[in-house]
C-alpha positions in Angstrom: 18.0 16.4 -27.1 15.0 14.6 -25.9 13.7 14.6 -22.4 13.2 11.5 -21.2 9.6 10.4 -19.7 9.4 9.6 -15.6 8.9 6.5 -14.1 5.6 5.2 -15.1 3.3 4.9 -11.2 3.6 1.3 -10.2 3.8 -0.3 -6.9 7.2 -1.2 -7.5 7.9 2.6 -8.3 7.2 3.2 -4.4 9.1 -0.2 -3.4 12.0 -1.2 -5.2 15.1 -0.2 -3.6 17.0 3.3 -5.3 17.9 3.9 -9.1 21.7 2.9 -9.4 23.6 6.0 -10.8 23.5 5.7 -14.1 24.4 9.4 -15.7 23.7 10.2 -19.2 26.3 10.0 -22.1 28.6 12.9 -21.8 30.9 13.0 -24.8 32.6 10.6 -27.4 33.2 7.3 -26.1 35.1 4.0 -27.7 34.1 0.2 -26.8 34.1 -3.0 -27.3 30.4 -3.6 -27.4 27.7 -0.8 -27.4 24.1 -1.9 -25.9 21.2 -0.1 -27.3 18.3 -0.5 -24.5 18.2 -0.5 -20.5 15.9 -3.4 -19.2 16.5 -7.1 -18.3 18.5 -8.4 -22.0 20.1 -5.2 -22.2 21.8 -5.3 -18.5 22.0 -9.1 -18.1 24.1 -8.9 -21.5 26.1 -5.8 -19.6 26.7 -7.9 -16.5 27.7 -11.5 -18.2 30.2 -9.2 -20.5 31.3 -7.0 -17.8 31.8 -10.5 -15.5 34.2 -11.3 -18.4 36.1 -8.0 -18.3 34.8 -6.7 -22.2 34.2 -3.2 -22.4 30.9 -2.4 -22.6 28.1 0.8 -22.2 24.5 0.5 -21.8 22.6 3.4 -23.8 19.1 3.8 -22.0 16.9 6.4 -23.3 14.7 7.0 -20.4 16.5 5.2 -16.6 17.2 1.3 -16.5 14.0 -1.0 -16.0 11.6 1.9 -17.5 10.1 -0.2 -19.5 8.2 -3.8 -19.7 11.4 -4.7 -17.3 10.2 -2.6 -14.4 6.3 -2.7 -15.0 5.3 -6.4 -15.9 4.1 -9.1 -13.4 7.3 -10.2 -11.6 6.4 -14.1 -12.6 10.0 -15.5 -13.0 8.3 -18.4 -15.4 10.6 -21.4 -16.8 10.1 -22.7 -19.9 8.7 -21.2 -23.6 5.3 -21.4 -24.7 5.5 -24.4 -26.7 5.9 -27.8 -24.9 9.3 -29.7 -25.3 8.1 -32.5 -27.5 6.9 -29.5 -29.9 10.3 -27.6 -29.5 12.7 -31.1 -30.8 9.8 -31.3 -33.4 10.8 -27.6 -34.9 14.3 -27.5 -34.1 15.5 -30.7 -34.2 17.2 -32.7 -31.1 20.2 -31.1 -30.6 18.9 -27.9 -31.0 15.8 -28.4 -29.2 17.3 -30.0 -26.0 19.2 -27.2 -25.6 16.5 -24.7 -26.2 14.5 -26.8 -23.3 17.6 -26.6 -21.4 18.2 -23.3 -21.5 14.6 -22.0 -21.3 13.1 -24.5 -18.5 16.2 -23.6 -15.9 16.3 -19.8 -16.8 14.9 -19.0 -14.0 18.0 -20.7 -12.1 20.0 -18.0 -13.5 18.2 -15.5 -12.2 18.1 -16.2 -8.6 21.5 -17.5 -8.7 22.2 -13.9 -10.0 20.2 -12.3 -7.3 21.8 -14.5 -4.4 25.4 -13.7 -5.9 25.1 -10.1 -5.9 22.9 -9.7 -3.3 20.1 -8.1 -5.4 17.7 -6.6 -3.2 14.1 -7.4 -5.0 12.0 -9.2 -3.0 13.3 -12.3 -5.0 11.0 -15.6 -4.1 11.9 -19.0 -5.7 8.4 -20.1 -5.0 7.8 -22.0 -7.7 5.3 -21.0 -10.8 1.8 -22.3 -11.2 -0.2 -22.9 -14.7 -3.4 -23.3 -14.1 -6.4 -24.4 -16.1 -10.2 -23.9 -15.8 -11.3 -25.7 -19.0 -10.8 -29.1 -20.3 -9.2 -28.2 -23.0 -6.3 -26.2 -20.7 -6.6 -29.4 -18.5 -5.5 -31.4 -21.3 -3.0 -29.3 -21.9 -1.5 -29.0 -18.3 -1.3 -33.3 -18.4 0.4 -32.6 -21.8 2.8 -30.9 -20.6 3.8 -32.5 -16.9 4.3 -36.0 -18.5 6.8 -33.9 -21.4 8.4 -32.1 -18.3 8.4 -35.5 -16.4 10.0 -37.6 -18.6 12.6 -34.9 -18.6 13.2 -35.3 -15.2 11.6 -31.7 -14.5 11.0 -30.7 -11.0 7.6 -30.4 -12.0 4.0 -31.8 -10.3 0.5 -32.1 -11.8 -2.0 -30.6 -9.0 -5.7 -32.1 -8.9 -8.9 -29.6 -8.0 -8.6 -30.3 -4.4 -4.8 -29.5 -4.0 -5.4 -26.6 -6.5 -8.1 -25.0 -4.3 -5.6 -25.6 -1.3 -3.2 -23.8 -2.6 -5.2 -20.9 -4.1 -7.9 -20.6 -1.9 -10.6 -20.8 -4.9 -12.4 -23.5 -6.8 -11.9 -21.8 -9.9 -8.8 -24.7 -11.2 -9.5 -28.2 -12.0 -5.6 -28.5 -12.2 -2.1 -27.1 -12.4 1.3 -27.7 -13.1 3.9 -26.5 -10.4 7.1 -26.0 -11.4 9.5 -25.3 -8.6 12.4 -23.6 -10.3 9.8 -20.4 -11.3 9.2 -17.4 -8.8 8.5 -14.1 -9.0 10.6 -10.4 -8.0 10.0 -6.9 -7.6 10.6 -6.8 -11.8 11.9 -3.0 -11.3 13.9 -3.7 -8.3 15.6 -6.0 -10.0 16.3 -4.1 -12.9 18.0 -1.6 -10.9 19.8 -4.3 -8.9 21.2 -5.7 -12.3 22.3 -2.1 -13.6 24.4 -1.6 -10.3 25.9 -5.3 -9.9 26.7 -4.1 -14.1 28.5 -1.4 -13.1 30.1 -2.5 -10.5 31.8 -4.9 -12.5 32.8 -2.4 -15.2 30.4 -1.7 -17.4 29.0 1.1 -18.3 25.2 2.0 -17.9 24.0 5.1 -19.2 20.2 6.9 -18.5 18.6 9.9 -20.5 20.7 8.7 -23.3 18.4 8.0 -26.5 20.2 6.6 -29.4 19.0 8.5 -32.5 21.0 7.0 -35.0 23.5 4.0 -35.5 25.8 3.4 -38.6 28.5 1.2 -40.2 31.8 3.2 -40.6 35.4 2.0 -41.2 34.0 -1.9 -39.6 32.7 -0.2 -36.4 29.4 0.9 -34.9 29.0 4.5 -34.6 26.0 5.4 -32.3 25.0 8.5 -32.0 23.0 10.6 -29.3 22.1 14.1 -28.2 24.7 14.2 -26.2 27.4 12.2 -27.3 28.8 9.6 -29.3 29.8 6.2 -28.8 32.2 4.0 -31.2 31.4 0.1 -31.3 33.2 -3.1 -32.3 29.7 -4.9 -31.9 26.1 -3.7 -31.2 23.5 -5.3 -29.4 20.0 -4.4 -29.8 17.6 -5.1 -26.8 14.5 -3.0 -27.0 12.0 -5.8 -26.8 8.2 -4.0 -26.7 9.6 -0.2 -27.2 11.5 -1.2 -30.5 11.1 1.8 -32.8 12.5 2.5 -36.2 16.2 3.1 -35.0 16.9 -0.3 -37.6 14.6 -0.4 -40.3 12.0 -3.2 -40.3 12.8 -4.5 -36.8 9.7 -2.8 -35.3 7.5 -5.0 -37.7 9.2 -8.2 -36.5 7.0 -7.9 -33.1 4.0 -7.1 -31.7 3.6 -4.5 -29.1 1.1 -5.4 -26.9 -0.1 -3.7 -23.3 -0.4 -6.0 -20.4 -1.9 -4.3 -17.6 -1.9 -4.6 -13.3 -4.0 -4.2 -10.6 -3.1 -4.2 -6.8 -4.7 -4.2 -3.6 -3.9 -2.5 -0.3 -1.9 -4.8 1.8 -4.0 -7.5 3.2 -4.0 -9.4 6.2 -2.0 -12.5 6.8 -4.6 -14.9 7.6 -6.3 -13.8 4.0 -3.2 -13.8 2.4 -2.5 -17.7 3.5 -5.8 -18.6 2.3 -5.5 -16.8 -1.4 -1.4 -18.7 -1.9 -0.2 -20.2 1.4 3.0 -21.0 -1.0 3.4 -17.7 -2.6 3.9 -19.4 -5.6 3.2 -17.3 -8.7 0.5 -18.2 -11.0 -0.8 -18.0 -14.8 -3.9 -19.0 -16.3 -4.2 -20.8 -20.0 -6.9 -19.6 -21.8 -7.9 -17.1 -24.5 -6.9 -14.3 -22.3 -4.1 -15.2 -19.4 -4.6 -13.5 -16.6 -1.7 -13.5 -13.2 -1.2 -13.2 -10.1 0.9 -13.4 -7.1 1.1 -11.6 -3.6 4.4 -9.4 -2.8 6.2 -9.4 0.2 3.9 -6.1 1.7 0.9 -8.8 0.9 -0.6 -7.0 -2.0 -2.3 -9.0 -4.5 -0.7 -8.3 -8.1 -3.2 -9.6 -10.9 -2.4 -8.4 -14.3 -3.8 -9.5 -17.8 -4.4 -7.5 -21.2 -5.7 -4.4 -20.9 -6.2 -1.1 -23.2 -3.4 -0.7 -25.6 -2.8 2.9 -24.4 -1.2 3.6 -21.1 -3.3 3.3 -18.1 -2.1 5.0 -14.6 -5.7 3.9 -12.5 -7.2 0.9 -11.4 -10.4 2.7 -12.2 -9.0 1.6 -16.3 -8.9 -2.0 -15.4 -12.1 -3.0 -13.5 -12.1 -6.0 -15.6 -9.2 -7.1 -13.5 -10.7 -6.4 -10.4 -13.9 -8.1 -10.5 -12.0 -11.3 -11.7 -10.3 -11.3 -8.2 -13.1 -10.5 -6.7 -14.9 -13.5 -8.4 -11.8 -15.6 -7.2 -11.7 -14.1 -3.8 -14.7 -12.5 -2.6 -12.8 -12.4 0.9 -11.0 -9.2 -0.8 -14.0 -7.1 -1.1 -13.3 -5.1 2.1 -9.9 -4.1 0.9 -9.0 -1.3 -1.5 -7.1 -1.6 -5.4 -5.2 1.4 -5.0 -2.6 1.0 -7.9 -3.1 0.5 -11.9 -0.7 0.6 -14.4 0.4 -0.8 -17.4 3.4 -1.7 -20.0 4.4 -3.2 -23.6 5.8 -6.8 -24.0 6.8 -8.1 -27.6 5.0 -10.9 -28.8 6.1 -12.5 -32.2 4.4 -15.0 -34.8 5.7 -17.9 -34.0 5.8 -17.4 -29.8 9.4 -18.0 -29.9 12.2 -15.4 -28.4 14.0 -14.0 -31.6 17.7 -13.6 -31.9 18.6 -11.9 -34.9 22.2 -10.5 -37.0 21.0 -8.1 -39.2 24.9 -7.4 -39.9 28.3 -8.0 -39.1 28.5 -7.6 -35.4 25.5 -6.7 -34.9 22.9 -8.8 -32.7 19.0 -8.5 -31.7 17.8 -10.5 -29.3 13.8 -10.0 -28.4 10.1 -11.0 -28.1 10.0 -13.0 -24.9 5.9 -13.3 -25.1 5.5 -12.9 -21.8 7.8 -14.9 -20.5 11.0 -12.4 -20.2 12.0 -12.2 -16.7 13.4 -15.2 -16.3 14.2 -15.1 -20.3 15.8 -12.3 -20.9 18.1 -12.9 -18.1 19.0 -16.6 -19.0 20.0 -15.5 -22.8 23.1 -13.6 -21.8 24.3 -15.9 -19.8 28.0 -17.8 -20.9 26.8 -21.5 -20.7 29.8 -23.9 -22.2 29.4 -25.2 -25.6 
């Protein structure tokens, strides 16, 4: 049996509120529906089906939220990359509008979750800013308010002035804010959603790594080192840790590291001049970079990094001397936490839902845009 890895170092490693209980397997087990991965899809899938009274376990190699889910940025962003005009373009109307619908308020189901089982996470409906410094992302921010606008989006189209207002830097010529987005402590809420799961009956398993899954007799029969469980359906929900566990899934992604910096705390009257409206924010360019300040009044700025794990800011300097280019107000205060995680991007930039086979589903590659994703796509929403 194979020993799972700690808790990568993080800030929210130190923060978030405890691990839920979440024993390994211990035996032979039979359900409904067997879920093959521990972070956001995995345990928003076990709540929404738990809510509904199906029996369901949660197989997590390593403890709930180890990976992407309790490492990345804690931006709760709506929306998918492409812009809604683009979306009806590939999918159709019908199709599309409900994509848009579904993607653009996601982050409404999260906070709605984390307000209705009290999911301590530091949760902030803020709103999200996307920012741009060059005319080409400026075009591209107008683009995309007048789509959002004609949509009757709560969205707003910020000019240099207000953007230096409500960053503290002169780096933006303008942004759009979208007040639905936000941002968590990712890992805190991961553990809130595991223990708001199994409260409502489901169960969540740690340490468990599935090492094998077949068809037998028209059920799923998943096997680990220290048990078995027996499935009507399977759900795959590995996102950026996918391994060969289904042949040729791993090669329907693209593992890539996004990495984090954070400061000491900082003062208050610094931190109301860096984002007086604690909005969380995302560049468009080449390379996006992120930010946003917690609730202790660290700043968290994140953007690709190595594509190894990191565990030091000392790894990321890159990072650091962009905020100190932003902010050179923060050059007294110390980065005294690095680390680093993978997120699945795919071709197309579009989340992929797959059935490889009779009940079996995959649902992954949120391209950095999962929090609020992930959540929102196990959702019941009426037909």
């Amino acid at each position: 049996m194979s020993t799972p890895e700690p808790l990568p170092p993080s800030i929210y490693a130190e923060s978030a509120r405890p691990a839920a209980d979440t024993p390994p397997l211990d035996g032979s087990r039979r359900v409904s529906v067997a879920i093959v991965g521990g972070g956001f899809t995995g345990l928003s899938t076990a709540l929404h089906l738990a809510e509904q009274s199906v029996d369901v376990t949660v197989l997590e190699a390593h403890e709930p939220g180890w990976g992407a889910s309790g490492r990345n940025g804690g931006q709760v962003n709506p929306g998918l990359k492409h812009d809604p005009d683009e979306i009806e373009a590939h999918f159709g109307k019908d199709l599309g509008r409900r994509m848009i619908d579904m993607s653009w308020n996601a982050p409404n189901v999260l906070f709605d979750l984390v307000k209705r089982y009290q999911i301590q996470c530091e949760a902030r409906q803020t709103g999200t800013l996307r920012a741009a410094y060059t005319p080409a992302a400026a075009q591209s921010i107008q683009t995309s308010y007048e789509q959002g606008a004609k949509r009757d989006m709560p969205v707003e189209l910020l000019d240099r002035a207000r953007m230096q207002e409500a960053t503290g830097t002169d780096r933006y010529t303008c942004a759009l804010l979208d007040r639905r987005g936000g941002h968590v402590n990712p890992l805190g809420y991961a553990r809130g959603l595991a223990q708001a799961a199994v409260q409502a009956g489901a169960r969540v398993h740690g340490a468990t790594k599935v090492e094998r899954v077949s068809r037998q007799g028209g059920h799923w029969i998943i096997e680990t080192g220290s048990g078995t469980v027996t499935a009507e359906k399977i759900v795959f929900a590995t996102n950026g840790y996918t391994d060969g566990l289904w042949p040729g899934l791993k090669r329907t992604i693209v593992p890539v590291y996004s990495g984090i910096v954070a400061t000491e705390p900082i003062p208050e009257e610094i931190a109301r001049k860096i984002l007086p409206i604690r909005s969380s924010l995302y560049e468009l360019g080449q390379v996006t970079v992120y930010y946003r300040l917690d609730e202790q009044n660290r700043l968290l700025i994140g953007g690709r990094c190595r594509q190894r794990p990191v565990s030091s800011p000392d790894e990321m300097k890159f990072l650091i001397r962009y905020a100190l280019r932003l902010w050179p107000q923060l050059r007294p205060f110390k980065f005294t936490h690095g680390w680093n995680g993978q997120i699945a991007v795919t071709t197309d930039h579009y989340p992929h839902i797959h059935e490889p086979a009779e009940g079996a589903l995959v649902c992954l590659g949120y391209n950095g845009r999962g929090v609020a994703m992930s959540t929102a796509m196990a959702a019941r929403r009426p037909r």
